[in-house]
SETIMAR-106640 format. One record per residue (C-alpha): x, y, z; chain; residue in one letter; residue number from 1. Coordinates in steps of 0.1 Angstrom, whole numbers. Layout:
<nodes>
     u     v     w chain res   n
     X     Y     Z     A   a NUM
...
</nodes>
This chain:
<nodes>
     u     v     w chain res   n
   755   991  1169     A   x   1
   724  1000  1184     A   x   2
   710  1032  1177     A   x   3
   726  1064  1191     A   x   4
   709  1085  1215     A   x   5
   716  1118  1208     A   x   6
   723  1142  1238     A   x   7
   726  1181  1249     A   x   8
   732  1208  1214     A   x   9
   726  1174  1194     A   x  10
   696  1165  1204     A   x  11
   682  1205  1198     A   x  12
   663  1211  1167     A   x  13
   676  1242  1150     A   x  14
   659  1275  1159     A   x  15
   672  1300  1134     A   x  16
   673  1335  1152     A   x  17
   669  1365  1124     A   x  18
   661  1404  1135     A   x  19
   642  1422  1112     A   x  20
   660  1455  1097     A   x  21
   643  1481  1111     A   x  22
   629  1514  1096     A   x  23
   612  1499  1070     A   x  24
   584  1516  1048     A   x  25
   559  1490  1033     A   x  26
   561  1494   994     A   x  27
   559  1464   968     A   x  28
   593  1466   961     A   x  29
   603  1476   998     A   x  30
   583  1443  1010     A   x  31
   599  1421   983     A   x  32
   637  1433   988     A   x  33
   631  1424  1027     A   x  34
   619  1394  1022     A   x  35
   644  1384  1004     A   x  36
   669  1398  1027     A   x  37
   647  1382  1053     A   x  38
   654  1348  1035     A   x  39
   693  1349  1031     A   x  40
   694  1358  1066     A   x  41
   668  1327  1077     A   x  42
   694  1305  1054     A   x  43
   724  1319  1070     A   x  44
   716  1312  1104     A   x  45
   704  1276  1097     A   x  46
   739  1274  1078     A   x  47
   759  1292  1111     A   x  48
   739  1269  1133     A   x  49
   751  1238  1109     A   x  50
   786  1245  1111     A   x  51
   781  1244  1146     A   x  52
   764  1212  1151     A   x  53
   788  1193  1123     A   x  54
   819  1207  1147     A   x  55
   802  1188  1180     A   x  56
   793  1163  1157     A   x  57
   826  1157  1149     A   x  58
   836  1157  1183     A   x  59
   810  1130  1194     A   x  60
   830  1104  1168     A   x  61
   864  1115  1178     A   x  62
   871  1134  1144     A   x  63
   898  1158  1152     A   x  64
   904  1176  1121     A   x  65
   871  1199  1116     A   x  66
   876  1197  1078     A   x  67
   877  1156  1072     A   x  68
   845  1159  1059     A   x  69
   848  1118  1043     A   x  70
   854  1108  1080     A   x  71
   824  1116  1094     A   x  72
   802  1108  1068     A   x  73
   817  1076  1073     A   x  74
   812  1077  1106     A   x  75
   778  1082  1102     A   x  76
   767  1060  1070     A   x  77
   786  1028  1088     A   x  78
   762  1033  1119     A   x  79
   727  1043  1098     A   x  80
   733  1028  1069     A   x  81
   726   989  1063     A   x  82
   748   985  1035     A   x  83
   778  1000  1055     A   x  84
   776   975  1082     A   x  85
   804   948  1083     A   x  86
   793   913  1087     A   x  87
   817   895  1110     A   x  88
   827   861  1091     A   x  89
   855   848  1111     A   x  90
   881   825  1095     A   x  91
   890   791  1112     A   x  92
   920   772  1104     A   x  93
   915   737  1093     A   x  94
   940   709  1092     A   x  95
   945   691  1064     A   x  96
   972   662  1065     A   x  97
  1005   668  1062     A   x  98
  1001   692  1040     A   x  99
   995   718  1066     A   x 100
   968   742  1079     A   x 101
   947   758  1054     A   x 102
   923   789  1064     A   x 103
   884   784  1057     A   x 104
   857   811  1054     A   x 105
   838   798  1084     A   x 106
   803   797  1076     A   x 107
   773   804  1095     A   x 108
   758   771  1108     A   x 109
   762   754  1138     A   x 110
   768   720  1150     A   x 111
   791   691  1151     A   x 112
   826   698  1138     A   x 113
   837   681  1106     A   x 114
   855   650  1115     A   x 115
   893   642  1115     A   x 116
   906   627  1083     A   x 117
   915   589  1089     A   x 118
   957   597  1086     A   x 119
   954   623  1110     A   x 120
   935   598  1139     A   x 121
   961   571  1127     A   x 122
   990   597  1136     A   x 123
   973   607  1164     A   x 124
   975   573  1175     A   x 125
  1008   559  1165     A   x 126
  1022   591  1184     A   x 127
  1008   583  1215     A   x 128
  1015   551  1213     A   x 129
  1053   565  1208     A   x 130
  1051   584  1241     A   x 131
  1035   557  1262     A   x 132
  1073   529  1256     A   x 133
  1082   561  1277     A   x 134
  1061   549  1304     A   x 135
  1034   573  1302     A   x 136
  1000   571  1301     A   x 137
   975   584  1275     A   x 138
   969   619  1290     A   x 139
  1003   624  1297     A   x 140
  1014   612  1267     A   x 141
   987   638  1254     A   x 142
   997   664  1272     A   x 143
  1037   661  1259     A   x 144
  1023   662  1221     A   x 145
  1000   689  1229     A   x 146
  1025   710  1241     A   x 147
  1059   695  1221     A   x 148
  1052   687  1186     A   x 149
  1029   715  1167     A   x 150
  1012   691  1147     A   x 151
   993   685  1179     A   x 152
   992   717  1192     A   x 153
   961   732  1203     A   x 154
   951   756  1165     A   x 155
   945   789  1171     A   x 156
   905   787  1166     A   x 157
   897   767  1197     A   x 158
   878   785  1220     A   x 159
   890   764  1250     A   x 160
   920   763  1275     A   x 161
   948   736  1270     A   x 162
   928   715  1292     A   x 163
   899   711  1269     A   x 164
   919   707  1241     A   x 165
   938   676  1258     A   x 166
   901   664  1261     A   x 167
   894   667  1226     A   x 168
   926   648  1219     A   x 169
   917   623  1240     A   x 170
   884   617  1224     A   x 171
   899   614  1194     A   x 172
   925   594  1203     A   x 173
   889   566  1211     A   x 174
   877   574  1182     A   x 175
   913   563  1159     A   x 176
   916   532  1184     A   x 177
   878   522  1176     A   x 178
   884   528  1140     A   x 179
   914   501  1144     A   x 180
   893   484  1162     A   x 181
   871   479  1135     A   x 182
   891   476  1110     A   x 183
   910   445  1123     A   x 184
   875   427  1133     A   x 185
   867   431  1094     A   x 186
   897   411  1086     A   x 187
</nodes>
């Protein structure tokens, strides 16, 4: 939230309007009674001219009922106040196995994704190779899992169309038949 830019009765200092009584004799005590009476009249008005300003307040954040007080303080500490600002962590699923998804805290740092455990690419892998005795190829036979079988289904965290996540699967689908690959020239 950036900060709020205050417009029309809002934006008006308060003025506190106060009439002198009238037919006044200057004495000590006369002076000191109307100045006091000068006083809770000054602290009236400011307090009239708050009531006022707390109602079009209230208005300006929605608030419909004038007494719910908590609600715009609220209102008001979660936009000045630091501490009442929400940092947006976003979870992101994570596969793990066969046991499942499991939900992460994501964390703030960037870069390369963590990579898939060696079961998974072997699945990955052994499925397509499944779907291609059917005669298909590898992004069909993608395509089918991606859209068949949840354990291949694009998770809920992926920022990209159905499209891209085919292309990831593909990639990784390289990366398990390298991984094979190497494995068997180590034998």
């Amino acid at each position: 939230m950036g900060k709020h830019r205050w417009k029309g009765e809002l934006a008006t200092p308060i003025r506190p309007k106060v009439i002198r009584p009238r037919g006044l004799r200057v004495s000590a005590s006369t002076a000191a009674t109307a100045n006091k009476e000068m006083e809770n009249l000054y602290r009236q008005s400011i307090e009239n001219e708050w009531l006022v300003k707390l109602n079009l307040l209230m208005d300006e954040y929605g608030i419909t009922d004038k007494t719910d007080f908590l609600s715009l303080a609220l209102a008001l500490a979660i936009e000045h106040v630091p501490g009442f600002k929400i940092d947006p962590v976003p979870l992101r699923l994570e596969q793990i196995d066969d046991q499942g998804i499991q939900v992460v805290v994501q964390d703030k740092s960037k870069g390369r994704r963590p990579k898939w455990p060696l079961k998974r690419l072997s699945d990955l892998q052994r499925a397509v190779e499944e779907k291609k005795n059917n005669g298909l190829s590898d992004g069909e036979a993608l395509s089918v899992l991606a859209s068949e079988q949840a354990e291949w289904a694009r998770p809920p965290n992926h920022r990209g169309d159905p499209e891209q996540w085919c292309k990831t699967l593909k990639n990784r689908l390289a990366m398990a038949r390298r991984l094979s690959q190497q494995a068997l020239s180590r034998k």
